[in-house]
N, C-alpha and C positions, 0 to 999 in steps of 0.2 A: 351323954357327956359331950360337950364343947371342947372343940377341940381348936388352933388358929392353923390355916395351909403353910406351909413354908416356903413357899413363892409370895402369892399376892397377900399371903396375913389376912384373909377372909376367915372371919368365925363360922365353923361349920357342926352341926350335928353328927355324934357318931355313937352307935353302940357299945358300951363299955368292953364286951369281949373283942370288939373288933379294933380298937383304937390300936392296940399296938401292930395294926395289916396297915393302917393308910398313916400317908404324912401330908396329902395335899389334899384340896376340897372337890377336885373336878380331873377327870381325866387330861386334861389341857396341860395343869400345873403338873399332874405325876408327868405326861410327856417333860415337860422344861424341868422338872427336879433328875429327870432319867437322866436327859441328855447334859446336865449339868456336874455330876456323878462320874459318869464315864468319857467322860472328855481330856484328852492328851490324855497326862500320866495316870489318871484314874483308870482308864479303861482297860478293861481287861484283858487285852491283847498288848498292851503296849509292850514294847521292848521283845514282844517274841514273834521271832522269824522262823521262814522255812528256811531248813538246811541243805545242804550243797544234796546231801542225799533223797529228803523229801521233795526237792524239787526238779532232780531227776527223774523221780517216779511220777509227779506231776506231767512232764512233757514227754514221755514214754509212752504213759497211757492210750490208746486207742481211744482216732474220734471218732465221732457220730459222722456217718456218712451223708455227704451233703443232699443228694439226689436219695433221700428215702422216703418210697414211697407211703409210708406209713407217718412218714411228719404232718403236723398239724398244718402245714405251709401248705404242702399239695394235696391234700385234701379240700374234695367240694363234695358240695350235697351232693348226694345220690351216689358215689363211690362205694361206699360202704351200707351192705346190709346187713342185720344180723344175722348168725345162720340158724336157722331154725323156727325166725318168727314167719306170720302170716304178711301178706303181701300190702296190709295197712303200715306194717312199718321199713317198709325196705325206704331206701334213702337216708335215713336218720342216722348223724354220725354220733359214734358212741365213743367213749374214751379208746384211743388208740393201744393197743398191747405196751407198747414204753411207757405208759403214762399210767398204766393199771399197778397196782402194788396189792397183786392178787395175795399177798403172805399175811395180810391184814388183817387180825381177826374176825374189825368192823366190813370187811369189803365182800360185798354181794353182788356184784355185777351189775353196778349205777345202783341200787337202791338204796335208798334213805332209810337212817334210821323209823322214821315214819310209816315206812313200808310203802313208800313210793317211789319211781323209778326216775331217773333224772336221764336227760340224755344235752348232749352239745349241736347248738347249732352255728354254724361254722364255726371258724377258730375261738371265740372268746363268752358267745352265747351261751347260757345251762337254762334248760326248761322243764316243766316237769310234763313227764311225755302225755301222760292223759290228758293235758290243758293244752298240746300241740295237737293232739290228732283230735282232738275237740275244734280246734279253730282251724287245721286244714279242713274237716268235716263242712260246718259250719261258713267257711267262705270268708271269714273276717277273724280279726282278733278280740278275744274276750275284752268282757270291761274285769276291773279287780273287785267289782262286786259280785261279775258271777262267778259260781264253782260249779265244778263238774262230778256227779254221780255214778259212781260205779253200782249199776241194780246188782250186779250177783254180789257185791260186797267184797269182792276179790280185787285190791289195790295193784296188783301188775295183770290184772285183763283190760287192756285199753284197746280192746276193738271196738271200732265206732257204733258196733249195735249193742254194748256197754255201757257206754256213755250218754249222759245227761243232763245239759246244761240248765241249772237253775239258781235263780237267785238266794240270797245268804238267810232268807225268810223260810224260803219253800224248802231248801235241804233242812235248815231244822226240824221243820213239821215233819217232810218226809221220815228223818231219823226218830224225830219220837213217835211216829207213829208203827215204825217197825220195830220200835222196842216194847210199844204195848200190846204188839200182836203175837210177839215171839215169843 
C-alpha cells in the first residue's frame, strides 16, 4: 500500500497491516510530526504543576552525597576489582552498586543478553570484556574485523589463556568445524 508522509508528502511503501502504526516515511519526519504534536498546549504536560505539597516532598528529599566514593566522577581505573575474579580482571570498572538495578529480571551482573559480559571503561566507555582482555593481552587495539574465541565455549571465561583472536573467516571455519565433530 502507498501511503504520502505527512510532513514532506513523500509517497512511501507500507504494508497494509502496518499502515494504520506509521504517519510519516522516515524517522526524521515521525521526529518533526512528534515534536509538532506535543508542542505548547498539545503536550501532555501542559498546564499541570507540582503542588505546594509535591514540591515540598521534592526538596526534603535526601541528596546524593557529593564526595561518594562510589560515583562515576571519582572513580579510575584500577579502584575497583571484582571480588572474586582472577587477577586478569582486577582493575576493570564495573557498574557501580547505585547504578545496578539488581531487581531486574533482565540484570545478570554486566551480562548481555548474548551471554556476554560488558564492563565500563572510565566514566562513559562500555566494552565487551573478552575484546578488552584480548587487546590488553595482545598489546594493541583489535581491528573490527577481528573476533575473539572462547575455546572452552564458555562466553563469561575471559582468561586470556581462553582467548583467541581470529579473523571473521577463520572463527567460521573454526565453528563449523566443531559442529561437525560434535
Amino acid at each position: 500500500m502507498n501511503k504520502n508522509c505527512e510532513i514532506c508528502n513523500k509517497e512511501y511503501y507500507i504494508k497494509l497491516s502496518h499502515a494504520h502504526l506509521r504517519r510519516t516515511c522516515s524517522h526524521k519526519c515521525g521526529g518533526v510530526l512528534k515534536s509538532k504534536e506535543h508542542s505548547g498546549e498539545n503536550h501532555p504536560f501542559f498546564g499541570k504543576h507540582h503542588t505546594a505539597e509535591t514540591w515540598a516532598k521534592i526538596r526534603s528529599a535526601p541528596k546524593p552525597p557529593q564526595n561518594n566514593p562510589n560515583s562515576l566522577k571519582n572513580l579510575k581505573l584500577g579502584h575497583l576489582a571484582m571480588i572474586g575474579k582472577e587477577p586478569w580482571n582486577r582493575g576493570l570498572i564495573m557498574w557501580p552498586e547505585h547504578k545496578r538495578n539488581e531487581e531486574h529480571p533482565n540484570f545478570i551482573h554486566g551480562v548481555m543478553k548474548t551471554g556476554y559480559r560488558r564492563i565500563n571503561i572510565g566514566e562513559k566507555k562500555r566494552v565487551l570484556e573478552h575484546r578488552h582482555i584480548a587487546e590488553k593481552t595482545l598489546g594493541r587495539l583489535l581491528l573490527t574485523t577481528e573476533h575473539v574465541h572462547h575455546i572452552d565455549g564458555n562466553k563469561l571465561n575471559n582468561d586470556p589463556l581462553n582467548l583467541l583472536v581470529l579473523s571473521a573467516s577463520e572463527h567460521r571455519k573454526l565453528h563449523n568445524l566443531q559442529k561437525q565433530y560434535a
